[in-house]
ROSE-86197 format. One line per 10 residues: number of its first residue (from 1); for each residue x, y, z of N, C-alpha, C. Coordinates in Angstrom, 3 decimals. Layout:
<atoms>
NUM = X:Y:Z:X:Y:Z:X:Y:Z  ...
</atoms>
This chain:
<atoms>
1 = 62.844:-43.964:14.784:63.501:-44.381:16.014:63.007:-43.482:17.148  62.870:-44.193:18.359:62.269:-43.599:19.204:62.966:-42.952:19.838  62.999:-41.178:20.703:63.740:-40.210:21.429:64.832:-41.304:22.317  64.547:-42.467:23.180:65.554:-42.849:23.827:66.422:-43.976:23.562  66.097:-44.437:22.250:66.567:-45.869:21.703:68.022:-45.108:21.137  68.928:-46.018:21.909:70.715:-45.474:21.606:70.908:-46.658:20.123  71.060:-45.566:19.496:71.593:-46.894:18.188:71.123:-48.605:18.132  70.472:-48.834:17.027:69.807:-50.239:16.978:68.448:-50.502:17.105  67.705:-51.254:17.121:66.746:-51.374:17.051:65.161:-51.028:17.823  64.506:-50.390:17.335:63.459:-49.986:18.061:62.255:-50.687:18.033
11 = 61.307:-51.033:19.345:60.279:-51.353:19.168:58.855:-50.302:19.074  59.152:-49.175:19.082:58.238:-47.866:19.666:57.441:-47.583:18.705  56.437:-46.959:19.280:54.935:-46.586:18.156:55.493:-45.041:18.071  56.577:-44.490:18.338:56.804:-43.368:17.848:55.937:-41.895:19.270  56.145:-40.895:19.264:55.658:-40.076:20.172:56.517:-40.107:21.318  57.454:-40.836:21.389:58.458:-40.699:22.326:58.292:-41.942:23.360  57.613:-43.130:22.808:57.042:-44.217:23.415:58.206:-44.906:22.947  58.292:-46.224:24.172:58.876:-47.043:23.354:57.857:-48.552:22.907  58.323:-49.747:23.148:57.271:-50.462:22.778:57.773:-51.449:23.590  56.193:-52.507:22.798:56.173:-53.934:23.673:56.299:-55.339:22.761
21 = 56.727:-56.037:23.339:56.860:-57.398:21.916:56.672:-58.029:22.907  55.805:-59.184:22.420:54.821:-60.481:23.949:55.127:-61.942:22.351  56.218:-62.343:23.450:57.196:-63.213:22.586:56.154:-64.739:23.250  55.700:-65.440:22.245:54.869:-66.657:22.609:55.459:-67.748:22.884  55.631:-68.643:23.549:56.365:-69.738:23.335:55.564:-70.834:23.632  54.269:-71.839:23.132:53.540:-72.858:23.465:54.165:-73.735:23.353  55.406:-74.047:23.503:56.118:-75.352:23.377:57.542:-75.732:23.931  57.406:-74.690:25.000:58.892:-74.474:25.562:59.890:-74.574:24.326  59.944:-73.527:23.181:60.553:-74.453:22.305:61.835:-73.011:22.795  62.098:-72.190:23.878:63.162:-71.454:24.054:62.935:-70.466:24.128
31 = 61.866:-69.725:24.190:61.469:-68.402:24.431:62.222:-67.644:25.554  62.460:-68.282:26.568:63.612:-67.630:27.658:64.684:-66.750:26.965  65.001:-67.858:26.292:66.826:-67.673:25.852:66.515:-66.466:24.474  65.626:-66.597:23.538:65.059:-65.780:22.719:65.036:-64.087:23.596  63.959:-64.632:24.711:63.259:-62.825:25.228:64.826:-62.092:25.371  65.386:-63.295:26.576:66.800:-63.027:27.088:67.818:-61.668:25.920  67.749:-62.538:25.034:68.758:-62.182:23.872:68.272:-61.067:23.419  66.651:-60.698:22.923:66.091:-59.480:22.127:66.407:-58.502:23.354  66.038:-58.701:24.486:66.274:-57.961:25.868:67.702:-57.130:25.785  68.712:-58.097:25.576:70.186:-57.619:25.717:70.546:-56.950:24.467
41 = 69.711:-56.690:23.382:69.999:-55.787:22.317:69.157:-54.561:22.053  68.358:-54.531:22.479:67.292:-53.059:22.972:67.837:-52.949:23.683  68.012:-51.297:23.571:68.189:-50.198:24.512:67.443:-49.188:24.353  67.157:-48.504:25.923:66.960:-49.402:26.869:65.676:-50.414:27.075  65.836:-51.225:27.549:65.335:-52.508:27.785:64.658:-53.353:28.895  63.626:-54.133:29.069:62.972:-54.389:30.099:62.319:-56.067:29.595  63.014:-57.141:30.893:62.308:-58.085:30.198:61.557:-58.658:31.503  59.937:-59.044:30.770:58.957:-59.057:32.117:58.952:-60.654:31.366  58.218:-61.755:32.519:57.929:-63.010:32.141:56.487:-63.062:33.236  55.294:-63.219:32.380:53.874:-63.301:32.695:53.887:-64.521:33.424
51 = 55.038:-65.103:33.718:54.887:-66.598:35.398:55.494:-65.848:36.165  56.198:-64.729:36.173:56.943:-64.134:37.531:55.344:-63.547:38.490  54.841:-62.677:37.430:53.020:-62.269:37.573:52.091:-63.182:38.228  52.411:-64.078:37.990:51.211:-65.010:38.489:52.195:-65.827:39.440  53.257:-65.881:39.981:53.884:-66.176:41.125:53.811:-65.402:41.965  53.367:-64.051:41.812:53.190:-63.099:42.910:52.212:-63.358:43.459  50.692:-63.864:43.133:49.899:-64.271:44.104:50.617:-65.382:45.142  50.228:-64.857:46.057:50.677:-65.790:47.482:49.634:-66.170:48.335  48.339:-66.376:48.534:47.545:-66.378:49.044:46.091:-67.066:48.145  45.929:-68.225:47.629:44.841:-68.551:46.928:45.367:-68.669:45.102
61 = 46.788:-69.039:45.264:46.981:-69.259:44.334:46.874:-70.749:43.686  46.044:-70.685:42.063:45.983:-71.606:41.866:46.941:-72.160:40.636  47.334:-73.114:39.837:47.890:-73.273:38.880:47.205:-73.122:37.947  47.574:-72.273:36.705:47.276:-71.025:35.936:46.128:-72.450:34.762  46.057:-73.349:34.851:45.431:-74.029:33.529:44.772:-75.072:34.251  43.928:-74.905:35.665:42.605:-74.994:36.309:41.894:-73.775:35.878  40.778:-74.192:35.886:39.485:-73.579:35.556:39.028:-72.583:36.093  38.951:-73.000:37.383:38.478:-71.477:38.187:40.039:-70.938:38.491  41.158:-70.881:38.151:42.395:-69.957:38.219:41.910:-68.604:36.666  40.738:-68.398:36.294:40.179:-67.708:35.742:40.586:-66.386:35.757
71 = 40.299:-65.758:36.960:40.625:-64.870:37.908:41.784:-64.375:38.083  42.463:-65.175:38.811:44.006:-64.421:38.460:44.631:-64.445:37.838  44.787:-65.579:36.574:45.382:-65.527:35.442:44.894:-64.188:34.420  43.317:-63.592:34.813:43.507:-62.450:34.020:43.947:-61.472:34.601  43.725:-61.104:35.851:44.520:-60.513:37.155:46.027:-60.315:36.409  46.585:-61.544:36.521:47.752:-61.212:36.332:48.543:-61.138:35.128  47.680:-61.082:34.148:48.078:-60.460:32.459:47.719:-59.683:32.530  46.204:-58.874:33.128:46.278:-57.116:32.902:47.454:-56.541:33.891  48.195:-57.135:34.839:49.422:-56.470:35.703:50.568:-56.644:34.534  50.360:-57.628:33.769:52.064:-57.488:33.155:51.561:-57.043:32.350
81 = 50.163:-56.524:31.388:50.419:-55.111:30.273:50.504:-54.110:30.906  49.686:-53.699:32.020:50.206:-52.592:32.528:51.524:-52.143:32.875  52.245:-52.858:33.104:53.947:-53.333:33.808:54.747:-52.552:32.430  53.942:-53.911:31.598:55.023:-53.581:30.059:54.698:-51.935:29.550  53.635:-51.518:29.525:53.380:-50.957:28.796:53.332:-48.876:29.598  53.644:-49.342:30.993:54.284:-48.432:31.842:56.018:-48.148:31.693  56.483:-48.926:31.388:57.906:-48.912:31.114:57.867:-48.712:29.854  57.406:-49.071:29.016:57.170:-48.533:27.475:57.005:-46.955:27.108  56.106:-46.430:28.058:55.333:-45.065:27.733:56.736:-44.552:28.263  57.687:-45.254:29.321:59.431:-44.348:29.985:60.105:-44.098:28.753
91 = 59.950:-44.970:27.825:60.931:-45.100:26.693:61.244:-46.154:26.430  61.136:-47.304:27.271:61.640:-48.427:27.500:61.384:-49.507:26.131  61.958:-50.252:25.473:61.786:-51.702:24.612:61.223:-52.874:25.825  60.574:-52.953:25.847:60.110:-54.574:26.744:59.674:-55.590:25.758  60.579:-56.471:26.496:59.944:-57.913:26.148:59.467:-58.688:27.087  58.251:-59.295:26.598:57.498:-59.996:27.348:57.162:-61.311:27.173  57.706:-62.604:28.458:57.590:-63.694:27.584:56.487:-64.256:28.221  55.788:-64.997:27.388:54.536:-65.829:27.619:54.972:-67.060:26.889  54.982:-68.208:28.169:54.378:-69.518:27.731:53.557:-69.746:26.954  52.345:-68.995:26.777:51.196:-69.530:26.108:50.641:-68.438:25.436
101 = 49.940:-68.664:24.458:48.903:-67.371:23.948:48.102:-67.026:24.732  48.429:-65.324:25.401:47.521:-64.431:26.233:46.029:-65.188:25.917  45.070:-65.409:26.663:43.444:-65.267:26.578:43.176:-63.926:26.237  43.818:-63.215:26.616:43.194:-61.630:26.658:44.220:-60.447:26.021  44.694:-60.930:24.799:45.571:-60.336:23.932:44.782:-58.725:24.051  43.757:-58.470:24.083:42.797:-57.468:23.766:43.317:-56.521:25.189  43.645:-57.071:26.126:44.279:-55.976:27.215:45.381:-55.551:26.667  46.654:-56.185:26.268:47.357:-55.905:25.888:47.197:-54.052:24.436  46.017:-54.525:23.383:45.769:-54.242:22.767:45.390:-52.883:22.901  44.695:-52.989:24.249:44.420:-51.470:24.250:45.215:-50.425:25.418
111 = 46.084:-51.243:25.950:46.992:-50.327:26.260:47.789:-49.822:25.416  47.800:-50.198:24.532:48.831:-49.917:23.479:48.083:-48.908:22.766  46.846:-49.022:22.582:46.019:-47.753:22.112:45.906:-46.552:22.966  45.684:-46.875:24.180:45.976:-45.883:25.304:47.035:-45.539:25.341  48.257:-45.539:25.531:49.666:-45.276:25.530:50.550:-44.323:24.649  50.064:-44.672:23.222:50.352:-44.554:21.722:52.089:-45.858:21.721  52.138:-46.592:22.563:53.225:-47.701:22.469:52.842:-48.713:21.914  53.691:-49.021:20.986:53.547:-50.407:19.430:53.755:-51.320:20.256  52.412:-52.390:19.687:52.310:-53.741:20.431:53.173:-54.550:19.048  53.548:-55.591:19.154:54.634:-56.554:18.405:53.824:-57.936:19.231
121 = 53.516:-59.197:18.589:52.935:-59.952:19.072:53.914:-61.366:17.843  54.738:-61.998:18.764:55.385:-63.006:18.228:54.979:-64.596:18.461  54.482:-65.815:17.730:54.310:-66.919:18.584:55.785:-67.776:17.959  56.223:-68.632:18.836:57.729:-69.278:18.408:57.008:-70.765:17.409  57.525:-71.190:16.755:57.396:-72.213:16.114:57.752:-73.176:16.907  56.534:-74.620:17.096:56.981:-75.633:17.806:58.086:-76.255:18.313  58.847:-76.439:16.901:60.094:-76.627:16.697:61.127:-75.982:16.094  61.430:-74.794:16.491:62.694:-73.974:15.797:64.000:-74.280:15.043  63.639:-73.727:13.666:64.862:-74.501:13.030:66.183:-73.614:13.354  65.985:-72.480:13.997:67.200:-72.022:13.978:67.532:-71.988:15.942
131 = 68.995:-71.626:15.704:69.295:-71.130:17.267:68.380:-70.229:17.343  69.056:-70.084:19.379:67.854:-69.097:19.855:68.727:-67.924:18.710  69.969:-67.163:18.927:70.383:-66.448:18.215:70.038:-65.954:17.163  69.996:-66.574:15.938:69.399:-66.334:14.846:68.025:-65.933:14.441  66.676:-66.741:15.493:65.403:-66.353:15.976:65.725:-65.041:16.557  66.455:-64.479:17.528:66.472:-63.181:17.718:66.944:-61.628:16.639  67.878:-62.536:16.033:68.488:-61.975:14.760:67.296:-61.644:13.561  66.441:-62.618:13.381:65.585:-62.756:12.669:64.205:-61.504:12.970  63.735:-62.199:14.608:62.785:-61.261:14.723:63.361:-59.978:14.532  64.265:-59.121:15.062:64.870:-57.662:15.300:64.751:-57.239:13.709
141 = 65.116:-58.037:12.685:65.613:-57.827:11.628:63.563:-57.981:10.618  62.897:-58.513:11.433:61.780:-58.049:11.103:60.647:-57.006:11.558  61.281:-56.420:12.423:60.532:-55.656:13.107:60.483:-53.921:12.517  61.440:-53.723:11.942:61.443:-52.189:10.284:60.522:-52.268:9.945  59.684:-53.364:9.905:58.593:-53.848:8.461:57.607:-53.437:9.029  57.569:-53.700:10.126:56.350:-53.705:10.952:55.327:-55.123:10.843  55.733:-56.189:10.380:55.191:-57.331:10.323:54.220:-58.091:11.819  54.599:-57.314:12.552:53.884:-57.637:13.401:52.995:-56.446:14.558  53.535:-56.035:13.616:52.557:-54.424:15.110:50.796:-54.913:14.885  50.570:-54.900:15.843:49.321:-55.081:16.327:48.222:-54.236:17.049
151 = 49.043:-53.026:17.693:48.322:-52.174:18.584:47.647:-51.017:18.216  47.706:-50.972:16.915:47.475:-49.883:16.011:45.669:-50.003:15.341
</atoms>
């Protein structure tokens, strides 16, 4: 357990880091209500969403799944690992939700090598057989195992 995690579950690579989990959702199948929920049970806690990132361009913004939106869509996934993974190195648990599978999981990847903060990389099942609840219950309750650390 990591120096600032108050009782319950940790996402941290240990060293006094905390960590990052980049919760997938290709199917709107609820990832909101999922990040939402893992968010409100880490402590302390940080939940970033990689469309708030790419709503911050204001000036030449294009919609993220045109072709030449190339550019700032990676623009604005290396801002939300840096984001996540700056609040991570505080102590922080972040969750991070993505609509879609990162292109560039590999940024993610090596901040997490840079940092010494545990990457966690989740994709949601099309169709979820359980509540969001239980999916959150589930992931937290797999994350001891380390079934998904990735940054290592």
């Amino acid at each position: 357990m990591n120096r600032t995690t108050v009782g319950g579950p940790d996402l941290g690579g240990g060293r006094g880091a905390g960590g990052v989990l980049v919760l997938v959702d290709p199917s709107g199948a609820g990832a909101g209500q999922v990040a939402a929920l893992l968010a409100a049970r880490l402590h302390p806690s940080v939940h970033l969403r990689t469309d708030d990132f790419l709503r911050a361009i204001r000036n030449g913004n294009l919609p993220p799944e045109q072709p030449e939106a190339d550019r700032q869509n990676t623009t604005a996934l290396a801002a939300t690992a840096q984001a996540a993974f700056a609040y991570a190195t505080g102590g922080y648990q972040v969750v991070v939700e993505s609509p879609a599978t990162p292109p560039t999981l590999d940024t993610f990847r090596r901040e997490s090598r840079t940092t010494g903060a545990a990457l966690h990389y989740i994709t949601l099942p099309t169709d979820p057989p359980d509540t969001p609840e239980a999916t959150a219950d589930a992931i937290l309750t797999s994350l001891p195992h380390r079934t998904h650390l990735l940054g290592w």
